[in-house]
C-alpha positions as CSV (number, residue, x, y, z in Angstrom):
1,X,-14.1,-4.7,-57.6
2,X,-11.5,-5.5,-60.6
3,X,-8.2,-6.7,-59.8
4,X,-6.0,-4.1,-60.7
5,X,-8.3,-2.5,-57.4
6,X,-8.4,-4.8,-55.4
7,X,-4.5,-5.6,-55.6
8,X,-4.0,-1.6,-55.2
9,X,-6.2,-2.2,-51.6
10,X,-4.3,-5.2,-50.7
11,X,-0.7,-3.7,-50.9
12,X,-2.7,-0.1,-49.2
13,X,-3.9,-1.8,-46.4
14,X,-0.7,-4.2,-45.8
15,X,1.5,-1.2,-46.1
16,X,-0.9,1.1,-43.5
17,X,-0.1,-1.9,-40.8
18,X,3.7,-2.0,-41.6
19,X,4.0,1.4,-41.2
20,X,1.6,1.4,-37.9
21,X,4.2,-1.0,-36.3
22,X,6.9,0.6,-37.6
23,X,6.1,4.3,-36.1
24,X,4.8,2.2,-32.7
25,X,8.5,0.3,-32.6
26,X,10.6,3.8,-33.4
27,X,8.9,5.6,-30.4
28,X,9.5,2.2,-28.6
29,X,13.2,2.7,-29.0
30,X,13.4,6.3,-28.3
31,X,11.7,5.7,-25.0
32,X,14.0,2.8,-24.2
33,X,16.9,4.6,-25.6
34,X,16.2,7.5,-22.5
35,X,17.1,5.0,-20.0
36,X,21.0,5.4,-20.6
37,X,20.8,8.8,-20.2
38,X,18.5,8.6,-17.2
39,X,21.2,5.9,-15.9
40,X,23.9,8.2,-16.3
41,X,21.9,11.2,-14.6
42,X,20.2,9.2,-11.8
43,X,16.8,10.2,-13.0
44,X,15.2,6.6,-11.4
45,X,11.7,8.9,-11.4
46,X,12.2,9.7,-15.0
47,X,12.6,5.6,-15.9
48,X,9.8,4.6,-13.3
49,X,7.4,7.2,-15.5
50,X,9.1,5.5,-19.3
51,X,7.9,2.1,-17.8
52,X,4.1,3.4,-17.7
53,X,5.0,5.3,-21.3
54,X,6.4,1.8,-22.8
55,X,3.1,0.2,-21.7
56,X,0.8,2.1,-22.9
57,X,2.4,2.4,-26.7
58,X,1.0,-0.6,-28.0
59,X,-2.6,-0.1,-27.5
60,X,-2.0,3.6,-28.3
61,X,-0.3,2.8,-32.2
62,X,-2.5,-0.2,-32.7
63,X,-6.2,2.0,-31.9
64,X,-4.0,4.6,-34.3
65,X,-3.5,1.8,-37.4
66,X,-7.0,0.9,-37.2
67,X,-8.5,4.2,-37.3
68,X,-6.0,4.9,-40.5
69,X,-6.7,2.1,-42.0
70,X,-10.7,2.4,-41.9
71,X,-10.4,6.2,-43.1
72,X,-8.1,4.6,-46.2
73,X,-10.1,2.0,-46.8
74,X,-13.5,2.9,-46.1
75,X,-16.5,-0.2,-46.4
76,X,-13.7,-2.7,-48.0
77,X,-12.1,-2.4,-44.4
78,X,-14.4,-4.9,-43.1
79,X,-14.3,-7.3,-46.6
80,X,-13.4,-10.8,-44.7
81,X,-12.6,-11.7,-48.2
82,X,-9.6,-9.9,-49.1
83,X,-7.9,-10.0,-45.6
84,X,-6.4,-13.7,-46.6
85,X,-4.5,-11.5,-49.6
86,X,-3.7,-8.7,-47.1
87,X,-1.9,-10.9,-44.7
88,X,-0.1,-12.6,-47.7
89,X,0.8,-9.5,-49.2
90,X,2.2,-8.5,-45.5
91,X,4.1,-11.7,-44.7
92,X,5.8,-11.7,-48.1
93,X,7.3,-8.2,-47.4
94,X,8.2,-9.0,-43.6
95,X,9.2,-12.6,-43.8
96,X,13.2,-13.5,-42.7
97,X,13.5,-9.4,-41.3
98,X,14.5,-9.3,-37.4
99,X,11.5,-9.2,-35.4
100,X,9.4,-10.8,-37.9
101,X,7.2,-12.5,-35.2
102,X,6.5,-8.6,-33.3
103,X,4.9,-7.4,-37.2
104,X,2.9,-10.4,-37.1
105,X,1.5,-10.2,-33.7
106,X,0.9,-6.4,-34.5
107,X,-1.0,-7.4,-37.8
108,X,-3.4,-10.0,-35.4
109,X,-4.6,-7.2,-33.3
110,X,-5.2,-4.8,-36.3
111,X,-7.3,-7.8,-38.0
112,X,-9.3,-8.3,-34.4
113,X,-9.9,-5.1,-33.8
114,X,-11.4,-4.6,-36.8
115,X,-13.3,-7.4,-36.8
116,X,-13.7,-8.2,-33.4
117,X,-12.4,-11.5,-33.2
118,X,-13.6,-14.5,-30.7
119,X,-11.1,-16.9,-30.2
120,X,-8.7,-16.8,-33.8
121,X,-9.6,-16.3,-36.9
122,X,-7.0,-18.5,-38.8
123,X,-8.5,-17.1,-42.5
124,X,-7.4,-13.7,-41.4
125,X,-4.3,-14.0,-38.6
126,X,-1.2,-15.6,-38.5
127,X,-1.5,-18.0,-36.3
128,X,1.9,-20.4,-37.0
129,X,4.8,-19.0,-34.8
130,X,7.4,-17.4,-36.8
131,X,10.6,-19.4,-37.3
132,X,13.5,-19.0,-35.3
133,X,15.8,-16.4,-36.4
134,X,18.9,-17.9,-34.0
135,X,20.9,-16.2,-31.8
136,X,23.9,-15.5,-34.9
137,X,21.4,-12.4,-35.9
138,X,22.3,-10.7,-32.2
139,X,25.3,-9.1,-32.1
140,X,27.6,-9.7,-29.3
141,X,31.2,-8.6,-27.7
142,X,33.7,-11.1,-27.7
143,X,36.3,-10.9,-25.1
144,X,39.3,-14.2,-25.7
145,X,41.3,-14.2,-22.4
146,X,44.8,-14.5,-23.0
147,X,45.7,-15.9,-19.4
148,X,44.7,-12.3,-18.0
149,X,41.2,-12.4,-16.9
150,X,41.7,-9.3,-14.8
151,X,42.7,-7.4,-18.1
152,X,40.2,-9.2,-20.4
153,X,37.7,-7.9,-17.4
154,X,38.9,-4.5,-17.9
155,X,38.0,-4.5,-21.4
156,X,34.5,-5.6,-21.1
157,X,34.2,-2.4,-18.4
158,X,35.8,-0.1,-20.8
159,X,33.8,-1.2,-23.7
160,X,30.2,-1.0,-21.9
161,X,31.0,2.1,-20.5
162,X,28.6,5.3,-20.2
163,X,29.2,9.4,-20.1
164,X,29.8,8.7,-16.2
165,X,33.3,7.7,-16.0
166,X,33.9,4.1,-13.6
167,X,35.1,4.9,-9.7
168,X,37.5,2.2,-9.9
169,X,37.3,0.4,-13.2
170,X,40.4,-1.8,-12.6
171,X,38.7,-2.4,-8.9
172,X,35.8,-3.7,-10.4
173,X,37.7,-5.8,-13.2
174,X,39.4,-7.6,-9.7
175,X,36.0,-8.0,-8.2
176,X,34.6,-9.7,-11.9
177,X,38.1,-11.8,-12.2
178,X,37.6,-12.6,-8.4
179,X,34.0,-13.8,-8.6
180,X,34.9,-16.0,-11.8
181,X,37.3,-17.7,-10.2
182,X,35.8,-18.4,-6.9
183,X,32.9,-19.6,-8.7
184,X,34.8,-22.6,-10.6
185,X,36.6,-23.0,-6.9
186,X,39.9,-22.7,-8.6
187,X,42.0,-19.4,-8.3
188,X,44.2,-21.0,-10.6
189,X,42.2,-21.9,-13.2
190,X,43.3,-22.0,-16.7
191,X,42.0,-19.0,-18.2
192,X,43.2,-19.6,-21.6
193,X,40.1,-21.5,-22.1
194,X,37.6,-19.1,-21.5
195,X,36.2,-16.2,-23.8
196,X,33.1,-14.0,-22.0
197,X,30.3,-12.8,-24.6
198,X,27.9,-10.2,-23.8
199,X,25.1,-8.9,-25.7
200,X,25.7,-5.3,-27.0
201,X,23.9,-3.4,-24.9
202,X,22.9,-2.3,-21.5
203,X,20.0,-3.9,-19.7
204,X,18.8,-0.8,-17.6
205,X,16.1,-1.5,-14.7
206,X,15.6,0.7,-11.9
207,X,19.1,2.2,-10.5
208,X,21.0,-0.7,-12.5
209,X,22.6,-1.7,-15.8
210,X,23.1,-5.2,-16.4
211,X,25.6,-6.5,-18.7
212,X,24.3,-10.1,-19.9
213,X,26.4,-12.7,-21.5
214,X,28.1,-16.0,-21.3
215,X,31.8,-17.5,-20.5
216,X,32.4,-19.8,-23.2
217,X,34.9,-22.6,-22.3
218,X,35.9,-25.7,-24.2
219,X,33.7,-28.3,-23.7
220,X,30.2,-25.7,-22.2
221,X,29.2,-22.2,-21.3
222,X,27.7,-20.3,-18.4
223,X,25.7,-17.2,-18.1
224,X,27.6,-14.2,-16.5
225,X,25.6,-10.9,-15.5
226,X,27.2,-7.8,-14.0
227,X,25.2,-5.4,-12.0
228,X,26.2,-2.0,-12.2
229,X,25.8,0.6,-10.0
230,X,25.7,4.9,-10.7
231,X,27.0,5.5,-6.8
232,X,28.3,8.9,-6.0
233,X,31.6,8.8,-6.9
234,X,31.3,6.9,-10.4
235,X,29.7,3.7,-12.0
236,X,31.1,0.4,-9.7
237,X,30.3,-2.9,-10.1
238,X,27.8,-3.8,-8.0
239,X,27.5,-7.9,-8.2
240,X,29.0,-10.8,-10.7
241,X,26.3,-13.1,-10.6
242,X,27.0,-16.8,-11.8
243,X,24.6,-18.9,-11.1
244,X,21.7,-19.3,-12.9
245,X,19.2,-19.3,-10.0
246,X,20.7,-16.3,-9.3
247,X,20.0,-14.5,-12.7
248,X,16.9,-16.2,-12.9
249,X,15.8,-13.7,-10.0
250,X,17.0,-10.7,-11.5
251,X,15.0,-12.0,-15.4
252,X,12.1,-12.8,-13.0
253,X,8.1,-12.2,-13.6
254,X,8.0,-9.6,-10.7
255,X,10.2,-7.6,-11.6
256,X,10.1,-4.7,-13.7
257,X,10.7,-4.6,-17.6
258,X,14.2,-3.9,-18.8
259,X,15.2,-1.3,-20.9
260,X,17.7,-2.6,-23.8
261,X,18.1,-2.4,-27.6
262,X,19.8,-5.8,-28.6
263,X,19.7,-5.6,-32.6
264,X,17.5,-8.6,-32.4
265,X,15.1,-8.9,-29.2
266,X,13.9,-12.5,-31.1
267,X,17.6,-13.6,-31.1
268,X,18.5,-11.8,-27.4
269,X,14.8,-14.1,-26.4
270,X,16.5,-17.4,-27.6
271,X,19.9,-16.3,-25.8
272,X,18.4,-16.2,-22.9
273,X,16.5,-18.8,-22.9
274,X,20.0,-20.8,-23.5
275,X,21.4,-19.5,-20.3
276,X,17.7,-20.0,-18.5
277,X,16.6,-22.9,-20.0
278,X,14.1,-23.1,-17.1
279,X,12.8,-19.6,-17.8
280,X,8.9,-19.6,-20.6
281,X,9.9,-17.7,-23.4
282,X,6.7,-15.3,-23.2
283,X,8.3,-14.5,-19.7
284,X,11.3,-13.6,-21.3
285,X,9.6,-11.4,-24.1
286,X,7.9,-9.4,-21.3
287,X,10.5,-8.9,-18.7
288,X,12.5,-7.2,-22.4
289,X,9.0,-4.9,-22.2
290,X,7.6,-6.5,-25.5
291,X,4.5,-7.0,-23.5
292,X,2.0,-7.9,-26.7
293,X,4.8,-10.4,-27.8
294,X,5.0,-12.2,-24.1
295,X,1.2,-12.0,-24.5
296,X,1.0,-14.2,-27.8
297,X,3.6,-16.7,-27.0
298,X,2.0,-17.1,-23.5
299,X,-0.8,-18.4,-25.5
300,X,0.7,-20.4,-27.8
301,X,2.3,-22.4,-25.4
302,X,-0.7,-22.8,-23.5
303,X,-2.9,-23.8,-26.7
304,X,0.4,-26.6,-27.5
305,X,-0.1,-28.0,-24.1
306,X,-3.6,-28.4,-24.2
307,X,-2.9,-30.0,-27.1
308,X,-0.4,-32.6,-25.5
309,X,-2.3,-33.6,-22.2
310,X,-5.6,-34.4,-21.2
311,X,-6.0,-33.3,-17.3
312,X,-8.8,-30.5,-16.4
313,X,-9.2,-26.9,-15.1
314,X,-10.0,-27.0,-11.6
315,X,-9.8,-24.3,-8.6
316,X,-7.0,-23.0,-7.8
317,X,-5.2,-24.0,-4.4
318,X,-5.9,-21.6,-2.0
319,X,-8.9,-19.8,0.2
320,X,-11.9,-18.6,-2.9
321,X,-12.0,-14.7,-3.7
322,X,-14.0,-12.6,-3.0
323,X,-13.9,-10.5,-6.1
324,X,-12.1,-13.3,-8.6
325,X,-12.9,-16.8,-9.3
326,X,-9.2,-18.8,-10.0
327,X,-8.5,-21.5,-11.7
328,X,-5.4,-23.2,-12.9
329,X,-4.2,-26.0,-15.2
330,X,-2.6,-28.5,-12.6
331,X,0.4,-29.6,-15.3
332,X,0.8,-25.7,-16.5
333,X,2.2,-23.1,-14.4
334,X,-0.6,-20.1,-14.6
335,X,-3.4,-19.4,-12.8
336,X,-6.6,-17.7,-14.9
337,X,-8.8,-15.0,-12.6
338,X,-12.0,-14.3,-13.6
339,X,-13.9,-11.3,-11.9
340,X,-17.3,-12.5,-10.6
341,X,-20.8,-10.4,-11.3
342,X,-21.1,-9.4,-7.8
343,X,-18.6,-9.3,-5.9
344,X,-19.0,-10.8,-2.1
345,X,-19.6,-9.3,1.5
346,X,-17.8,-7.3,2.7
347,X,-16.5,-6.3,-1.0
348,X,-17.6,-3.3,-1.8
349,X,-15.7,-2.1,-5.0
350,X,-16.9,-2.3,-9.0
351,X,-15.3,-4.1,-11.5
352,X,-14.1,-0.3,-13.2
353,X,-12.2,-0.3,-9.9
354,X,-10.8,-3.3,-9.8
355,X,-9.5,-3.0,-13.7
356,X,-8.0,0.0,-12.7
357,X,-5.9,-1.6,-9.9
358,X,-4.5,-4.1,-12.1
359,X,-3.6,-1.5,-14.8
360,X,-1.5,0.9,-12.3
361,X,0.1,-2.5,-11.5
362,X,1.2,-3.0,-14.6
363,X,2.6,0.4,-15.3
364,X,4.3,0.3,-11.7
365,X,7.7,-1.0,-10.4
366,X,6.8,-4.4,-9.6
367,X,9.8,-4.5,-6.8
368,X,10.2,-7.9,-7.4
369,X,7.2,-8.3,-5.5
370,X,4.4,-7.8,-7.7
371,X,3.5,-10.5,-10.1
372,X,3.3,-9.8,-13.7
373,X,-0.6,-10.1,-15.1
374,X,-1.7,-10.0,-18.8
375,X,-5.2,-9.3,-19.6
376,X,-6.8,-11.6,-22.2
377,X,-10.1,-10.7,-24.2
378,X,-12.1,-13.7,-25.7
379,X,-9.5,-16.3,-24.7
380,X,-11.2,-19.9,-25.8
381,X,-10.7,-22.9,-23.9
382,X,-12.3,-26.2,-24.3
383,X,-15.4,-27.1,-22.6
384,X,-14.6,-30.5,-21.9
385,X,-10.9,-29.6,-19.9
386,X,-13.6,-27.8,-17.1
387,X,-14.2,-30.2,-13.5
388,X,-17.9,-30.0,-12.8
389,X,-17.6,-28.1,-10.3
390,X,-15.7,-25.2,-11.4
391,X,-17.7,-25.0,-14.3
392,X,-20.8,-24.7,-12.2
393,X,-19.3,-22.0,-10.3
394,X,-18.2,-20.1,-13.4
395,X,-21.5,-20.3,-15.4
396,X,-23.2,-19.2,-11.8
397,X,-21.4,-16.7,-11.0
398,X,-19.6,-15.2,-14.0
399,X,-22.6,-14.5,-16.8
400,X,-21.3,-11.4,-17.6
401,X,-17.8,-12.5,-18.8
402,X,-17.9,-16.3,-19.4
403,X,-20.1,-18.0,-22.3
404,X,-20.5,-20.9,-24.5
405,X,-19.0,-20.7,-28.1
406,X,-19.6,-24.4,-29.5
407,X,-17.1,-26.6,-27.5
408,X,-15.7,-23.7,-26.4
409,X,-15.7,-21.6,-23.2
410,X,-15.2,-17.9,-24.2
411,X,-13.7,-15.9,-21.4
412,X,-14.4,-12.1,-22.6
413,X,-12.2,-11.0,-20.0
414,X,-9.6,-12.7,-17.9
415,X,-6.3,-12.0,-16.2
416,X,-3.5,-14.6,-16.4
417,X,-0.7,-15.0,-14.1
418,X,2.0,-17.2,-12.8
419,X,0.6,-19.9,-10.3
420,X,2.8,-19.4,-6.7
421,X,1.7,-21.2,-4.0
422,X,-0.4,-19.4,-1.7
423,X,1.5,-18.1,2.0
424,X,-0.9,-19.2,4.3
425,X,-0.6,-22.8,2.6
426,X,2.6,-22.5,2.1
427,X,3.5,-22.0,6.4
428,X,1.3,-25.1,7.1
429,X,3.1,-27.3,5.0
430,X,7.1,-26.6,5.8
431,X,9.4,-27.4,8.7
432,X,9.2,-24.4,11.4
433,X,12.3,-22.7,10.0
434,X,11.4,-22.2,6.6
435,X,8.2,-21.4,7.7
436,X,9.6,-18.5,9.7
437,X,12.1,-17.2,7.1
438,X,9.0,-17.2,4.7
439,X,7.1,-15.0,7.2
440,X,9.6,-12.8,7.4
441,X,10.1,-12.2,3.8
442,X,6.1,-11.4,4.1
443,X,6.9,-8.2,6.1
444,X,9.6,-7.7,3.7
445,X,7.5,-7.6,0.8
446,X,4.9,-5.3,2.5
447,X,7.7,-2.7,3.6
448,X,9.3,-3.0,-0.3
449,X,6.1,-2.7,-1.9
450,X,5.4,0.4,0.1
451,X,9.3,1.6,-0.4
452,X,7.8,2.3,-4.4
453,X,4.7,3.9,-2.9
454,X,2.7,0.9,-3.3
455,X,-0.2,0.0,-0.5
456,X,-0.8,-3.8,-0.7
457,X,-4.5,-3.1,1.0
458,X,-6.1,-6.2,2.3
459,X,-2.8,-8.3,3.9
460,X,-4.1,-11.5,4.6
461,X,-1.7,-14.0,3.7
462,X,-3.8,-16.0,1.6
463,X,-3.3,-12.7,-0.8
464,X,0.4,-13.4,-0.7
465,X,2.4,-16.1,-2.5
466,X,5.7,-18.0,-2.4
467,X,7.8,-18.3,-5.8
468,X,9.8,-21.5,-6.4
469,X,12.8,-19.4,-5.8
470,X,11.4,-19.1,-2.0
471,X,10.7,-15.2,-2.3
472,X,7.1,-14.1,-1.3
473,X,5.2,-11.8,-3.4
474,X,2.0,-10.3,-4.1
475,X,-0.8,-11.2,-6.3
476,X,-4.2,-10.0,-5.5
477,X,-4.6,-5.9,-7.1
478,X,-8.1,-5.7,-6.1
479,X,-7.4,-3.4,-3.3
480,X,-3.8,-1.9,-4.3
481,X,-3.5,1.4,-4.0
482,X,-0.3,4.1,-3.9
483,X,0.7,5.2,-0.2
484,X,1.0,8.6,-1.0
485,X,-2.9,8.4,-1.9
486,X,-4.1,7.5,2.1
487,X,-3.8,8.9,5.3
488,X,-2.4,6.9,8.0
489,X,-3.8,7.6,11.3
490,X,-3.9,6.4,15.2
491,X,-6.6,4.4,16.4
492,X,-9.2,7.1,18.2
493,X,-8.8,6.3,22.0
494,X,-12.6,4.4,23.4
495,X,-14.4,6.8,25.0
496,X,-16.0,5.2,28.2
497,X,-19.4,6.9,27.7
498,X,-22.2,5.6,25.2
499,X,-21.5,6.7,22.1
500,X,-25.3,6.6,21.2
501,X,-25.8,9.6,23.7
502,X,-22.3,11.7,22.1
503,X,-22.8,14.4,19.9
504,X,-22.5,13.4,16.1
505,X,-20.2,16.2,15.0
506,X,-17.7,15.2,17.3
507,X,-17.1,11.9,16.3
508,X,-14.2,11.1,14.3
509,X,-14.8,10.7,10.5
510,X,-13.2,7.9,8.6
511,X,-12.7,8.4,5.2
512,X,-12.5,6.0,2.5
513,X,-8.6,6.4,2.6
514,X,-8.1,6.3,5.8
515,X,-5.7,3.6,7.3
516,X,-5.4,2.6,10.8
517,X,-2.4,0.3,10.8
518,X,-2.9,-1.1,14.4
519,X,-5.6,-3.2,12.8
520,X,-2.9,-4.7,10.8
521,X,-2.6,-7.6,13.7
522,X,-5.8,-8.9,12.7
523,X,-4.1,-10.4,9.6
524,X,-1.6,-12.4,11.5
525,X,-3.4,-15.7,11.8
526,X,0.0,-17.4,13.1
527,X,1.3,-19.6,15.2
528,X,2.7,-17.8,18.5
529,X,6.2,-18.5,17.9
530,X,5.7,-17.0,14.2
531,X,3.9,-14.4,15.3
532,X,6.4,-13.1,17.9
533,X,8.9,-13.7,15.3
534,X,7.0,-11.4,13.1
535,X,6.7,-8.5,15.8
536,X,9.9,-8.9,16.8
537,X,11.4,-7.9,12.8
538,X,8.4,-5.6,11.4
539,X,6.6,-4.2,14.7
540,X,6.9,-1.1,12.7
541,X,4.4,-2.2,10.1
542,X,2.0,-1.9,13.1
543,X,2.4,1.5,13.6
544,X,1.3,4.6,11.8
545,X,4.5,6.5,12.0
546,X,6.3,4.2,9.9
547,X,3.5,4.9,7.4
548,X,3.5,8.2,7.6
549,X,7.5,8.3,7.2
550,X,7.2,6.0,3.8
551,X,4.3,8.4,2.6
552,X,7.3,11.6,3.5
553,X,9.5,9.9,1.6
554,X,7.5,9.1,-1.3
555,X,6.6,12.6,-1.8
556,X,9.7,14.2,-1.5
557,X,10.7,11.8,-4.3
558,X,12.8,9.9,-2.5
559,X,13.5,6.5,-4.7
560,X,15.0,3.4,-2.8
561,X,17.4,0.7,-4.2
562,X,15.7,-2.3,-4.2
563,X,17.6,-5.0,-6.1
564,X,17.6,-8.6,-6.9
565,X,20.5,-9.9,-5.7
566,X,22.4,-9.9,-2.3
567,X,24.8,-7.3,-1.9
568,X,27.4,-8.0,0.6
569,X,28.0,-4.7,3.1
570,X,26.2,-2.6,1.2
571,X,22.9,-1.4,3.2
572,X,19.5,-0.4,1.9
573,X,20.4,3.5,1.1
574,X,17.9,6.1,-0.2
575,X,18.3,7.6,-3.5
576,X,17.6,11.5,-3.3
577,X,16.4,13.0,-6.6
């Protein structure tokens, strides 16, 4: 191949990837873009379908690029030697534009698609992270208080608002004002001193928008949120949430991704991260809905801290799956879940299954409830970091998806996840109160999980975890499925006569859907007093009524509220479509 070719193939192949991202991150914008005018409209069933749209994109537009770019390129496609140029000739055109990072990380799964990477490929991928754009490249709305912060309020209401006009927009500038001031436990403080900043846009998820920003004050700032709410007679402001645990809740890995168009989701990334300097920035990548993005920095940071300590992968804390062998870092904060060859008595699901359960999770409300998984293909991790015994168990038990490459262990499949600590630990190990409010919360989960038509299957607590905000959530898909999808039935009434000698025909049939929820007891492995506390809140949850109720509901498209914060007098209501 001459030059003058091969340069022409270079700049073909780095433009046929620009404009793959490109056409994938326009669509991505129109989708989110629907979610003001589903806000305005109350069309919660039209943003809970975008969510599954949104997810699916990325695999959609990058299967798309690499097709296109095989048909352009033809036998060169696969040239190992001229993909160094490509990716130079790529970076060069992208470097120091907004989003930088997201055309990289869309470049690296062209180049292993194509090639079918193990591990990286650092001849062919970018591998450094990009550098930080800074939060001056997101544009914000500046509000100086000029010793009126119920009028400065007002402004920031009238500036963020939608085609639905506010039910009280001088009401809900009080209730801002009010919660500012309680908050620094001074009514009369000095509000000369403070200016609130708030990213230009919307953060729509669910029945809410979110305003996000900061009070700036001389000598710090603090992050502000306001919840908004489409109620019938107008928008209102639902909640003024200060504190960062607070807020850290509603940006939380179980909950569902937000909807926004900041000009810069690198710089909106970094300015929250300054307001939740607690919060991983992969976390914060995803919960925006840049899944692929969360996906790569999730890695990094887990390849930097290998890099920086020296303890090993053991088993996870916790009672061993049936379907999934877990392990965890102990100094990192995930837990990796490998799917074993066969799965164990009584399991009786495949692997297809089982993928399939953790996909609808993924394009599902997660409540708040559900913990967000990313599926990794050829992760590498280093032999050595493995205990003994858990890399006994994995090389036993896990042939089909766990090998050897050089040092390495190459997972072909795994599923990552944040690490909560398991319920039925969790009950053992606290004083008797907490371990009853955490029980509690247990039914609560189970009846908000169902309340967006989801049916957590197999509710053994082990199955269930506590967050280190103290909320308990859900983590184990295997058996997931949507309550609209089984029938809830009575327990048939024992006959007194030998059921060998009955007729076959006229015993009752139980389908592979079928759910008797009486048998839920036989997951309560409590304590008496726990266990009375239990009946006494969610006796319901025994009882195929309320299931067949939820299942109504569901069906005639009924959407509850569930939010992530407290709201004070304000019950659970129903959302009619």
């Amino acid at each position: 191949m001459n030059e003058g070719n091969r340069d022409a193939l270079v700049a073909e192949a780095a433009r046929r990837i620009h404009d793959g991202f490109e056409r994938y991150n326009l669509q991505f914008r129109r989708i989110t873009d629907r979610a003001r005018r589903r806000f305005e409209e109350r069309d919660w069933k039209g943003q809970f379908e975008d969510i599954a749209a949104r997810v699916e994109l990325y695999e959609r537009w990058a299967n798309r690029t690499e097709r296109t770019l095989r048909a352009s390129l033809g036998d060169h496609v696969t040239d190992h030697d001229l993909w160094p140029d490509i990716r130079a000739c790529f970076g060069l055109r992208v470097e120091a534009m907004p989003d930088a990072g997201f055309m990289k990380t869309f470049f690296n799964s062209i180049t292993r698609r194509i090639f079918g990477t193990l591990g990286v490929d650092p001849q062919v991928e970018f591998v450094r992270p990009p550098p930080e754009e800074g939060i001056t490249s997101l544009t914000m709305r500046r509000y100086p208080c000029w010793n009126e912060l119920e009028a400065t309020c007002a402004a920031v209401l009238r500036d963020f608002q939608v085609r639905v006009p506010f039910a009280d927009r001088a009401g809900g500038a009080g209730v801002m004002a009010r919660a500012i001031r309680d908050h620094f436990d001074d009514p009369g403080i000095d509000t000369r001193c403070l200016r609130l900043e708030f990213i230009d846009t919307h953060f729509f998820q669910g029945t809410r928008a979110y305003l996000v920003g900061r009070i700036r004050m001389a000598d710090r700032s603090q992050p502000i949120v306001v919840a908004l709410r489409n109620a019938d007679d107008g928008i209102r402001v639902d909640a003024t949430l200060l504190h960062e645990e607070q807020i850290g809740v509603v940006f939380s890995y179980t909950r569902s991704y937000y909807f926004a168009d900041p000009t810069s989701v690198v710089a909106a990334v970094q300015f929250l991260h300054s307001l939740l300097p607690t919060k991983p920035i992969d976390e914060l990548y995803t919960v925006l809905g840049r899944l692929r993005q969360g996906k790569t920095e999730r890695y990094r940071a887990l390849v930097e801290h290998l890099d920086h300590t020296q303890d090993s992968f053991i088993h996870a804390a916790g009672d061993a799956g049936l379907v999934m062998i877990v392990f965890t870092l102990p100094s990192f904060n995930l837990v990796f879940k490998v799917m074993r060859d066969v799965f164990r008595p009584p399991k009786k699901t495949t692997h297809a299954h089982v993928d399939g359960r953790y996909q609808l999770v993924a394009r599902h409300d997660h409540a708040g409830r559900l913990i967000d998984t990313q599926h990794f293909r050829n992760l590498e991790l280093p032999r050595e970091r493995f205990s003994p015994e858990l890399y006994d168990e994995l090389m036993r038990e896990c042939g089909r998806t766990v090998g050897h490459d050089g040092d390495q262990l190459m997972f072909h499949r795994v599923y990552v996840e944040r690490r909560v600590r398991p319920l039925n630990l969790h009950i053992r190990e606290v004083d008797g109160e907490e371990a009853e409010r955490a029980i509690l919360d247990y039914g609560r989960c189970i009846k908000d999980l169902a309340e967006t038509n989801i049916f957590a299957g197999d509710l053994l607590l082990k199955n269930f975890g506590v967050t280190s905000s103290g909320r308990v959530v859900f983590y184990d898909y295997d058996e997931v499925s949507l309550v609209t999808d089984c029938s809830f039935r009575e327990l048939p009434e024992p006959d007194e006569d030998d059921f060998s000698l009955q007729d076959p025909g006229t015993m009752q049939y139980v389908g592979p859907n079928d759910i008797f929820p009486e048998e839920f007891i036989r997951f309560l492995s409590l304590p008496r007093t726990l266990r009375e506390a239990f009946m006494e809140a969610h006796g319901d949850l025994f009882t195929a009524d309320y299931w067949r109720d939820v299942k109504r509901r569901r069906q005639d498209g009924e959407i509850a509220e569930i939010v992530p914060y407290v709201r004070q007098s304000v019950s659970r209501t129903p959302i009619p479509l």
